[in-house]
mmCIF file of the N, C-alpha and C atoms, coordinates in Angstrom:
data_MODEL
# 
_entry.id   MODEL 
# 
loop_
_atom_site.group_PDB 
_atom_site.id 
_atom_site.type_symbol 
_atom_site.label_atom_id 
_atom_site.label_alt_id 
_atom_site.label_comp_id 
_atom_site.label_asym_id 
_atom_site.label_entity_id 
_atom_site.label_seq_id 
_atom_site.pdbx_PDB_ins_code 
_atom_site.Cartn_x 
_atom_site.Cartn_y 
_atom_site.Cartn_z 
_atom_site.occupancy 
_atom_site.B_iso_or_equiv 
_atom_site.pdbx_formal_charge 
_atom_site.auth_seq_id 
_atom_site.auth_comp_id 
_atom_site.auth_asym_id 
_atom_site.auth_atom_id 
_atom_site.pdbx_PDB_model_num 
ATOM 1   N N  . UNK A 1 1  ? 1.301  21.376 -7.184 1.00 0.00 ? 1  UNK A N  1 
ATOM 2   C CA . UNK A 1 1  ? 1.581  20.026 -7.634 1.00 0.00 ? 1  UNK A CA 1 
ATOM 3   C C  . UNK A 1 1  ? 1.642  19.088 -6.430 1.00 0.00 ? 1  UNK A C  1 
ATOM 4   N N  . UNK A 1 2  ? 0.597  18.241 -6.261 1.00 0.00 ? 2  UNK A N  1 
ATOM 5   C CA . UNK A 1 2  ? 0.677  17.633 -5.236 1.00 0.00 ? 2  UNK A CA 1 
ATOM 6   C C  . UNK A 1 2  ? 2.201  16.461 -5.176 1.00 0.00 ? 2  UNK A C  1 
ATOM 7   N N  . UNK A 1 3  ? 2.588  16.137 -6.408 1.00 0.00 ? 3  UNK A N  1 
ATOM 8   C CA . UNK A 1 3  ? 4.103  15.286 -6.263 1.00 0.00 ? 3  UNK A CA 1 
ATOM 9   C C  . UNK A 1 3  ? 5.144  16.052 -5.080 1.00 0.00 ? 3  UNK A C  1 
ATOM 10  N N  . UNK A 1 4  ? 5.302  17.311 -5.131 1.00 0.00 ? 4  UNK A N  1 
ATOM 11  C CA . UNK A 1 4  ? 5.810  18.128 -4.525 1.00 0.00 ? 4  UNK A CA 1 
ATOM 12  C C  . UNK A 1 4  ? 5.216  18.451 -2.571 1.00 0.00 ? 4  UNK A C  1 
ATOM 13  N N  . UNK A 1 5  ? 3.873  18.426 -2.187 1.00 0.00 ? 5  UNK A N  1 
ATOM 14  C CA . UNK A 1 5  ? 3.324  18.482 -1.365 1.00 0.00 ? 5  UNK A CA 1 
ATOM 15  C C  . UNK A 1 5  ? 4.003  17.684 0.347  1.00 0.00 ? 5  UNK A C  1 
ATOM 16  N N  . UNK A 1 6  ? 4.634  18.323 1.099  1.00 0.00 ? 6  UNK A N  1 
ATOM 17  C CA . UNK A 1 6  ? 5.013  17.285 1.719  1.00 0.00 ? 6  UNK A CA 1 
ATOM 18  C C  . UNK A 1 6  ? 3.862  16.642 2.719  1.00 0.00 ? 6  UNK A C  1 
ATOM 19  N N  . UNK A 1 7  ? 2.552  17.167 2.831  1.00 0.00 ? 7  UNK A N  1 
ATOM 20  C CA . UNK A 1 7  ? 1.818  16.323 3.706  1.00 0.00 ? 7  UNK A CA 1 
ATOM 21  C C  . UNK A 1 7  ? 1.599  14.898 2.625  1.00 0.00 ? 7  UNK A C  1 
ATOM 22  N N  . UNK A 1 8  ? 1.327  15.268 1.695  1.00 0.00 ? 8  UNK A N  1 
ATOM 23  C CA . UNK A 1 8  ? 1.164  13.678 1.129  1.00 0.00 ? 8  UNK A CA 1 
ATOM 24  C C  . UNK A 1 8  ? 2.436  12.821 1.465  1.00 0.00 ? 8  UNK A C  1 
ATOM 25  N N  . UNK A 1 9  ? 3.775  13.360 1.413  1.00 0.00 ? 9  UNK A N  1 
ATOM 26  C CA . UNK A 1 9  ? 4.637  12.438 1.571  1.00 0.00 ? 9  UNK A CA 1 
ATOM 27  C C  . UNK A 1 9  ? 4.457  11.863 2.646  1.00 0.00 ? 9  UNK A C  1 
ATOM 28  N N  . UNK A 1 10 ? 3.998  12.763 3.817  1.00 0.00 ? 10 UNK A N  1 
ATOM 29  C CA . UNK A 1 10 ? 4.333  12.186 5.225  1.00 0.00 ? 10 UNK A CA 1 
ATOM 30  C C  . UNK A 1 10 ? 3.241  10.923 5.686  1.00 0.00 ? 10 UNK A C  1 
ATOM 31  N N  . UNK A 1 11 ? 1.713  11.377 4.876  1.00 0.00 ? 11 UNK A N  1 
ATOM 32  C CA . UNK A 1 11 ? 0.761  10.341 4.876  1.00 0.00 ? 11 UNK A CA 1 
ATOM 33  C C  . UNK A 1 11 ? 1.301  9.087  4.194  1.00 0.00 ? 11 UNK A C  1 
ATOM 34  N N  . UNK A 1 12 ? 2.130  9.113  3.340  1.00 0.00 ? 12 UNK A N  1 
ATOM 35  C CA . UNK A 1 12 ? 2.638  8.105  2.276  1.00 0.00 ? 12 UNK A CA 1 
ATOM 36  C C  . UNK A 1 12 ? 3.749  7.087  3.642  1.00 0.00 ? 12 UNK A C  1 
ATOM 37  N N  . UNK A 1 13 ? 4.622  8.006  4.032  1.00 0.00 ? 13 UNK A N  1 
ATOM 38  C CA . UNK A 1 13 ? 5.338  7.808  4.802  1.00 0.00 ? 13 UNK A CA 1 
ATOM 39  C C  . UNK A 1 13 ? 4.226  6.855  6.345  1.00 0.00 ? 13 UNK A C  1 
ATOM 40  N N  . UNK A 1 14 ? 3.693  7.576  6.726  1.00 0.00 ? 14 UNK A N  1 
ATOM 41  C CA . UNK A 1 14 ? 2.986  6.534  7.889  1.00 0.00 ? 14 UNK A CA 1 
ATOM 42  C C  . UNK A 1 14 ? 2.306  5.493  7.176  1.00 0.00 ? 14 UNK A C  1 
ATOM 43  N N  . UNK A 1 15 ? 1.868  5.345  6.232  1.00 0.00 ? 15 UNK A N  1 
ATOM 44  C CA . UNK A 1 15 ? 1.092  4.220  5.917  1.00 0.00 ? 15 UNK A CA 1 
ATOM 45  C C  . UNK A 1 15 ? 2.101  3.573  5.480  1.00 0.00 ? 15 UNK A C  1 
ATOM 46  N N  . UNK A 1 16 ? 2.872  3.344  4.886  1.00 0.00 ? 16 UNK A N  1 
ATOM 47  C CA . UNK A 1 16 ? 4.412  2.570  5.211  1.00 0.00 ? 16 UNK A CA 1 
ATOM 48  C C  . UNK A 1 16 ? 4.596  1.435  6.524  1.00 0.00 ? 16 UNK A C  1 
ATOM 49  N N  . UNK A 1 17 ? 4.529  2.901  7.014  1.00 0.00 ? 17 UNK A N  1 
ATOM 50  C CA . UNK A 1 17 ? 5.354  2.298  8.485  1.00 0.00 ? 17 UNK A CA 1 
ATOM 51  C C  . UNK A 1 17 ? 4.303  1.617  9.484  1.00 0.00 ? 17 UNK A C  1 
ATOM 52  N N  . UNK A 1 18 ? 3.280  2.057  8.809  1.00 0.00 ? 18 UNK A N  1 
ATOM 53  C CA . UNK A 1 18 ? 1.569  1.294  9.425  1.00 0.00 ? 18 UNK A CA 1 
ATOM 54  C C  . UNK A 1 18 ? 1.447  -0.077 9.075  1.00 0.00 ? 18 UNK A C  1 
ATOM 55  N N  . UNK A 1 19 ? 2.005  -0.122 7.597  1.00 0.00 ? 19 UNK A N  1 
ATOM 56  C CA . UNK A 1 19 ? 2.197  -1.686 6.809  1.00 0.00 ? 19 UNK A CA 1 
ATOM 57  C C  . UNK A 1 19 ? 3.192  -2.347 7.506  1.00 0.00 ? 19 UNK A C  1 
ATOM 58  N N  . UNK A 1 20 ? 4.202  -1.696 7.848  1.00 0.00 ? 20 UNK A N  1 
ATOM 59  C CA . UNK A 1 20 ? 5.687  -2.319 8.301  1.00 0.00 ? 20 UNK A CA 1 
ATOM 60  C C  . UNK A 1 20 ? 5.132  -2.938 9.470  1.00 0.00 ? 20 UNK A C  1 
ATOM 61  N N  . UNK A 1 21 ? 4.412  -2.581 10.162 1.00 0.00 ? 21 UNK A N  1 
ATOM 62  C CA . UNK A 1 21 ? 4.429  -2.649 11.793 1.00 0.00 ? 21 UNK A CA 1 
ATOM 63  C C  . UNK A 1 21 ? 3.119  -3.636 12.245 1.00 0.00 ? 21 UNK A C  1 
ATOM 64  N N  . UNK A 1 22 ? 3.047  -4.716 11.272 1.00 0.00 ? 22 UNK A N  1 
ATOM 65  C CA . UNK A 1 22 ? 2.656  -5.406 11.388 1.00 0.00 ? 22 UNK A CA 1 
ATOM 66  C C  . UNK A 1 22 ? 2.858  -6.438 12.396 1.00 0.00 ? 22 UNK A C  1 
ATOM 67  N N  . UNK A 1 23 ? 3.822  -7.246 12.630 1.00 0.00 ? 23 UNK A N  1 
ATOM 68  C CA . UNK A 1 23 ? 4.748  -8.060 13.104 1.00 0.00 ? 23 UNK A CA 1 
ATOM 69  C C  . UNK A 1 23 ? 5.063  -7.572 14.429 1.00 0.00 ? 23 UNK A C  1 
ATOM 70  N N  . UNK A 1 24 ? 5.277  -7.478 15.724 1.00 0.00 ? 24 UNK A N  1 
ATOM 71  C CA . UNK A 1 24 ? 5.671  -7.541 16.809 1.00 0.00 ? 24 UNK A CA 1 
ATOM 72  C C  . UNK A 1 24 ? 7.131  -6.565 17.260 1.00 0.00 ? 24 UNK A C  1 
ATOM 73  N N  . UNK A 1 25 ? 8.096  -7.513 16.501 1.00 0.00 ? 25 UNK A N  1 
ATOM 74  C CA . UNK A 1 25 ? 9.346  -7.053 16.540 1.00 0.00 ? 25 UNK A CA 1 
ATOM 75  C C  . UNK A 1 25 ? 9.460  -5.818 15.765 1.00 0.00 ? 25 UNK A C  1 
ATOM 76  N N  . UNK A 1 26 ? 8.662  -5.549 14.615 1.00 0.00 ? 26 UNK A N  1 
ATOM 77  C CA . UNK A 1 26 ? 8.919  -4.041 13.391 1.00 0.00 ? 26 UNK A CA 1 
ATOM 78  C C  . UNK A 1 26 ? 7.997  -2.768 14.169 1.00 0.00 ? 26 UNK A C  1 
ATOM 79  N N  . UNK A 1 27 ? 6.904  -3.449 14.870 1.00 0.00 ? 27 UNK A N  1 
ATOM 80  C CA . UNK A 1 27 ? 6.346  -2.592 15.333 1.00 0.00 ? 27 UNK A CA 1 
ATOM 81  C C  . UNK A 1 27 ? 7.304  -1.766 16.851 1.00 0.00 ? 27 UNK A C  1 
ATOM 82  N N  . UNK A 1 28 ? 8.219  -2.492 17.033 1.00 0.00 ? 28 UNK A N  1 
ATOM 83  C CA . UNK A 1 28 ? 8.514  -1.781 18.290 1.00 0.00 ? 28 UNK A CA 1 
ATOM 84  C C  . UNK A 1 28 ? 9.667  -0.785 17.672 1.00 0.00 ? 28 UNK A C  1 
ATOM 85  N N  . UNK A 1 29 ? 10.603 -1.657 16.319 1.00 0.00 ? 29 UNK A N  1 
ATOM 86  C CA . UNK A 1 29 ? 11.544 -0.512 15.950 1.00 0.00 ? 29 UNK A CA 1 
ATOM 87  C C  . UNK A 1 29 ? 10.787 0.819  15.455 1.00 0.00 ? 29 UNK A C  1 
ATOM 88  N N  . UNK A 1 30 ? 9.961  0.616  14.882 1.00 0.00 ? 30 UNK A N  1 
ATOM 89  C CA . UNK A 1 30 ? 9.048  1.601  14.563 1.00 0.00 ? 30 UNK A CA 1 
ATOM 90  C C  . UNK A 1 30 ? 8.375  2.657  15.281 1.00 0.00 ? 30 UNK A C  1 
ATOM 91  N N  . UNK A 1 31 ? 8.165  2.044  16.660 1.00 0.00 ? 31 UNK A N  1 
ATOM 92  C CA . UNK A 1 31 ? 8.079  2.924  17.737 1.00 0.00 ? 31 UNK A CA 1 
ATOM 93  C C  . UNK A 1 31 ? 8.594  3.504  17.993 1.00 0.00 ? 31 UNK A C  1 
ATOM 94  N N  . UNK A 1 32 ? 9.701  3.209  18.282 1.00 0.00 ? 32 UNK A N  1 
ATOM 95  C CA . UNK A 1 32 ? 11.293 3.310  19.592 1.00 0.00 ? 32 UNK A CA 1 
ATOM 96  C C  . UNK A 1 32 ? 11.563 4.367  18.307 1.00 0.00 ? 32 UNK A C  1 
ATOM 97  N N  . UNK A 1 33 ? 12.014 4.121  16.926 1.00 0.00 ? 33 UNK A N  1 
ATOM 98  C CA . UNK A 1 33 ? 11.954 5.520  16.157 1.00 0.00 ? 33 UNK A CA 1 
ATOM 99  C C  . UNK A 1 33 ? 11.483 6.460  15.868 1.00 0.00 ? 33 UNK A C  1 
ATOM 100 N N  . UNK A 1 34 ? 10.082 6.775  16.273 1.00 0.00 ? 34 UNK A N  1 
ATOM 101 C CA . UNK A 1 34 ? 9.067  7.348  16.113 1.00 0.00 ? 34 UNK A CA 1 
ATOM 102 C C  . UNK A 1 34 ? 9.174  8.544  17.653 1.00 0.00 ? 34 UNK A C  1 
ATOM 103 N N  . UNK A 1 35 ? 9.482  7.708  18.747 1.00 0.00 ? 35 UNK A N  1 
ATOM 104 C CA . UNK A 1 35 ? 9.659  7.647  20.279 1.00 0.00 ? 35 UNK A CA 1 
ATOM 105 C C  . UNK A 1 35 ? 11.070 8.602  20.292 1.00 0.00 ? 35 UNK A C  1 
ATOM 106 N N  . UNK A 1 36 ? 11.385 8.196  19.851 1.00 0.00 ? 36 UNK A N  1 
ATOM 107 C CA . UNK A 1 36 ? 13.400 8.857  19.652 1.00 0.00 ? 36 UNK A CA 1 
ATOM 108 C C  . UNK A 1 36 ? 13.426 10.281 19.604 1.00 0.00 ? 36 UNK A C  1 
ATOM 109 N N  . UNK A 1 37 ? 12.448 10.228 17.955 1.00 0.00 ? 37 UNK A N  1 
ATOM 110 C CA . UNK A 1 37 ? 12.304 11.430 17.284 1.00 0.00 ? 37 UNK A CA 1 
ATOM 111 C C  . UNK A 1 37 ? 11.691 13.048 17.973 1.00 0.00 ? 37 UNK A C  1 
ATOM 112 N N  . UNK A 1 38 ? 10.309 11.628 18.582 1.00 0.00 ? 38 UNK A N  1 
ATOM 113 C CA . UNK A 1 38 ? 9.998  13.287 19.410 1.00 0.00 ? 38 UNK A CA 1 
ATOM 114 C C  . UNK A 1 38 ? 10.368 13.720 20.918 1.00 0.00 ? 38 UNK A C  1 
ATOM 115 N N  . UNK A 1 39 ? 11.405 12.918 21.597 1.00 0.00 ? 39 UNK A N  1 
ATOM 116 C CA . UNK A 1 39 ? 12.044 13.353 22.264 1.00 0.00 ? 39 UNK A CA 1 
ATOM 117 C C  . UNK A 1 39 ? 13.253 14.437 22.020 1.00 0.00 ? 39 UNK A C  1 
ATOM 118 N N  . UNK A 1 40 ? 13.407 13.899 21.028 1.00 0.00 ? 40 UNK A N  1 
ATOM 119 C CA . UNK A 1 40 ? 14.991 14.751 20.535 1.00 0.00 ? 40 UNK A CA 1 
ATOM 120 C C  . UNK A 1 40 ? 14.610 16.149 20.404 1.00 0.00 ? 40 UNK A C  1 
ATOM 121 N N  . UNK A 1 41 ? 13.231 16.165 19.458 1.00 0.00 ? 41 UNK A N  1 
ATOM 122 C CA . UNK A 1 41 ? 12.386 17.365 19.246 1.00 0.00 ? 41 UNK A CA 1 
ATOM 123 C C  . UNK A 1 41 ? 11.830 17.621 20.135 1.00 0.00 ? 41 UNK A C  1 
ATOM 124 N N  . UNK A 1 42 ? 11.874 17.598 21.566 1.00 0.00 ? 42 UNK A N  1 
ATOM 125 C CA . UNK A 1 42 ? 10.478 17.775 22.311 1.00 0.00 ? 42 UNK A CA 1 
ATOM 126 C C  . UNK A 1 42 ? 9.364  18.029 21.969 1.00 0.00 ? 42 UNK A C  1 
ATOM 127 N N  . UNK A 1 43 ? 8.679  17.285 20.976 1.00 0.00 ? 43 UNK A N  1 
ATOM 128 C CA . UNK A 1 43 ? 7.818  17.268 20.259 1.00 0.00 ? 43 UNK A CA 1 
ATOM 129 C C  . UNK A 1 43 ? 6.239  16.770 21.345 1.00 0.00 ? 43 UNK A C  1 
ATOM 130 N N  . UNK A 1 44 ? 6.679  16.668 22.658 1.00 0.00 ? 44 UNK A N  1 
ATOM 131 C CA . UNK A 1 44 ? 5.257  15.942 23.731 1.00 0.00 ? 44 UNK A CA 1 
ATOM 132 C C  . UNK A 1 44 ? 4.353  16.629 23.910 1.00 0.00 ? 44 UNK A C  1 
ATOM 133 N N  . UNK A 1 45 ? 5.267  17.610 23.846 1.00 0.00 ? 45 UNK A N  1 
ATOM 134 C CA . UNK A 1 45 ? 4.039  19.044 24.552 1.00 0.00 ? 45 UNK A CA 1 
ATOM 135 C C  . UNK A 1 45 ? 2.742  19.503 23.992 1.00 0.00 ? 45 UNK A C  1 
ATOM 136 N N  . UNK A 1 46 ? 1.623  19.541 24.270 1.00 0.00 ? 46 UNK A N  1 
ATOM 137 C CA . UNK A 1 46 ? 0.467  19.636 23.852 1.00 0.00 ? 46 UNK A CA 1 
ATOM 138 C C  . UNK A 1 46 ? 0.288  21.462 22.529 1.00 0.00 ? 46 UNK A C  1 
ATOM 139 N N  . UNK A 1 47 ? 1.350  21.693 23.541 1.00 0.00 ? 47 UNK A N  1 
ATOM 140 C CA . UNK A 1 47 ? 1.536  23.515 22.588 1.00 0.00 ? 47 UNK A CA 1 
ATOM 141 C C  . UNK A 1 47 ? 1.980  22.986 21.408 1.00 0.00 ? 47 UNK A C  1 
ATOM 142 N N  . UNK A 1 48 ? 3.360  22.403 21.427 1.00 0.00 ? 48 UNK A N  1 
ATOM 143 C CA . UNK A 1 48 ? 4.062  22.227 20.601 1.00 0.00 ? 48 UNK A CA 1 
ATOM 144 C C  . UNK A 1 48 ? 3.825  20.978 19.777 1.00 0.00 ? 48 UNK A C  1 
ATOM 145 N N  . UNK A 1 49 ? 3.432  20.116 20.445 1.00 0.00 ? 49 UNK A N  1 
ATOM 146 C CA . UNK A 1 49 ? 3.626  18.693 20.053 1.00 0.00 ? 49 UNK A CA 1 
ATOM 147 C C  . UNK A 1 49 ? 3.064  18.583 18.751 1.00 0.00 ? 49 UNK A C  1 
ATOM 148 N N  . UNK A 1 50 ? 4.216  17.373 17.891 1.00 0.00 ? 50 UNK A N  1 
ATOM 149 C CA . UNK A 1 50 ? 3.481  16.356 16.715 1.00 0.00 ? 50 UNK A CA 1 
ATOM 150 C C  . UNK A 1 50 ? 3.436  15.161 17.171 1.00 0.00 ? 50 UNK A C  1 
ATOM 151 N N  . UNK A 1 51 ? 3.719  14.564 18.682 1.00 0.00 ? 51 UNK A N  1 
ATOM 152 C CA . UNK A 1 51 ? 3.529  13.549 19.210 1.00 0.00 ? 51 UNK A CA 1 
ATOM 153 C C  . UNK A 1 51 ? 2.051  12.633 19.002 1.00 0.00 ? 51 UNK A C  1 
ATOM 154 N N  . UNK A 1 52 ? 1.270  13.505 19.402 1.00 0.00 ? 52 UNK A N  1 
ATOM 155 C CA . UNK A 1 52 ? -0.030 13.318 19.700 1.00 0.00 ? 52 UNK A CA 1 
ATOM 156 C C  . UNK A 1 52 ? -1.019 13.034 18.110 1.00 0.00 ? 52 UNK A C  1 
ATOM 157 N N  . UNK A 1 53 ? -0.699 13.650 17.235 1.00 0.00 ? 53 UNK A N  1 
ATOM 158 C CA . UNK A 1 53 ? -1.583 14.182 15.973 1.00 0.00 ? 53 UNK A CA 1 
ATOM 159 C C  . UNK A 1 53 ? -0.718 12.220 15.327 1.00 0.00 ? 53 UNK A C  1 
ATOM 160 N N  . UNK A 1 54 ? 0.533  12.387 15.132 1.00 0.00 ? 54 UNK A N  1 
ATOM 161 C CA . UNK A 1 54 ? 1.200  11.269 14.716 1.00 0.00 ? 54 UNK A CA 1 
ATOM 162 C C  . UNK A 1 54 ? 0.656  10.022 15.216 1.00 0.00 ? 54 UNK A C  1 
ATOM 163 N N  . UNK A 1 55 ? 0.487  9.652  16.643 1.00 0.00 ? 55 UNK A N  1 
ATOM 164 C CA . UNK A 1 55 ? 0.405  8.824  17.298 1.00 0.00 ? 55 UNK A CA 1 
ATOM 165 C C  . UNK A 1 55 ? -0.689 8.065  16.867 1.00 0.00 ? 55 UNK A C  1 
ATOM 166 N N  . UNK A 1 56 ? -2.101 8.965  16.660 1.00 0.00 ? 56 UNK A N  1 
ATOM 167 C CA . UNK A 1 56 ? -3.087 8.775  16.475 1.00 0.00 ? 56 UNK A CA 1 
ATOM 168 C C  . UNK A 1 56 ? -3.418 8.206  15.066 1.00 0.00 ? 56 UNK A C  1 
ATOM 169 N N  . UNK A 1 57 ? -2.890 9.178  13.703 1.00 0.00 ? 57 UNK A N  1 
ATOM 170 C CA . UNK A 1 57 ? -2.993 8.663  12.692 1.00 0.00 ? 57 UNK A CA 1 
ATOM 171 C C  . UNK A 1 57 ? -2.125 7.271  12.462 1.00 0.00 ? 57 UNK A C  1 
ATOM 172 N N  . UNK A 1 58 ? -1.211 6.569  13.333 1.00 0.00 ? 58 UNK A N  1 
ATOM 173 C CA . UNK A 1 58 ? -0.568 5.756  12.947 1.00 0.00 ? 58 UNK A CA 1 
ATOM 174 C C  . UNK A 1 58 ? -1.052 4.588  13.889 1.00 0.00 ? 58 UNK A C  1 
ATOM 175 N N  . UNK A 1 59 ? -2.253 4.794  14.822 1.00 0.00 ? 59 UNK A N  1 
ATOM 176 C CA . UNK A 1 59 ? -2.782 3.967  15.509 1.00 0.00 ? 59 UNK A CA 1 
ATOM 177 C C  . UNK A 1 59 ? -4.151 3.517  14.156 1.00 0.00 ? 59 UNK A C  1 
ATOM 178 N N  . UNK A 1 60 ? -4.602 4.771  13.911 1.00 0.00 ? 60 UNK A N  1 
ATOM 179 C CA . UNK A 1 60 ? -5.699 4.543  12.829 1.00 0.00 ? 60 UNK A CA 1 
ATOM 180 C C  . UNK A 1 60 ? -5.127 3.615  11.907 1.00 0.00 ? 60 UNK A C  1 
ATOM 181 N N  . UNK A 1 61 ? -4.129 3.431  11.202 1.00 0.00 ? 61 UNK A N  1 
ATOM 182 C CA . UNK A 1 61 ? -3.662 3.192  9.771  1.00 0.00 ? 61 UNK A CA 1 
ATOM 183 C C  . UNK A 1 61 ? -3.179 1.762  10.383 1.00 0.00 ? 61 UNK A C  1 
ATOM 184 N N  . UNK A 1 62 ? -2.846 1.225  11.431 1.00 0.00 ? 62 UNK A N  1 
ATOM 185 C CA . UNK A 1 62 ? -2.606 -0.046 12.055 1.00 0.00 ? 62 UNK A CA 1 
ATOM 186 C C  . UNK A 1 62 ? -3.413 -0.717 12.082 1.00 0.00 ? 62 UNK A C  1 
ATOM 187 N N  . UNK A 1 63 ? -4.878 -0.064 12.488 1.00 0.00 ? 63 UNK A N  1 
ATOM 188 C CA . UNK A 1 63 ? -5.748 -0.502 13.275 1.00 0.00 ? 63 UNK A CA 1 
ATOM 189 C C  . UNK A 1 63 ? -6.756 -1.252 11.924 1.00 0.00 ? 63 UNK A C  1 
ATOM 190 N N  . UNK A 1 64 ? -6.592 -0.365 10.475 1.00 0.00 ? 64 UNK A N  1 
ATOM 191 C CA . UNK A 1 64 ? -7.100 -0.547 9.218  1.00 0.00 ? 64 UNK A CA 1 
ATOM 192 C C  . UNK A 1 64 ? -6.409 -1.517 8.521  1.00 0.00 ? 64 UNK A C  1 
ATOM 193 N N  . UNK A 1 65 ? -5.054 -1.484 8.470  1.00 0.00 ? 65 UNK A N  1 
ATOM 194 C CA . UNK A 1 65 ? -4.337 -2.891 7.942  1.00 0.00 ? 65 UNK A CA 1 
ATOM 195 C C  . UNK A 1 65 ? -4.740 -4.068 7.961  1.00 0.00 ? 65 UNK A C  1 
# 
């Protein structure tokens, strides 16, 4: 059941925050939260990382708005 699926949520979820981050000021909270997150997680690392995969789809979905 895709209702259940969490990659759709999370696509649902960046295109959100792709819409949100329109504006200057939303785009940086949006960052700086985004930024937070994968520090906390050490999420940078190329082994490990969701830094990189995130970054990108939420540059795409900005870039399409």
């Amino acid at each position: 059941d895709e209702a259940k699926d969490p990659k759709i949520w999370s696509r649902v979820c960046m295109h959100n925050m792709a819409r949100l981050a329109k504006e200057e000021i939303t785009t940086r909270r949006v960052l700086e939260s985004l930024f937070r997150y994968f520090d906390n997680g050490n999420l940078w690392s190329p082994q490990d990382g969701l830094a990189l995969p995130v970054l990108l789809d939420m540059l795409f979905l900005m870039e399409k708005a």
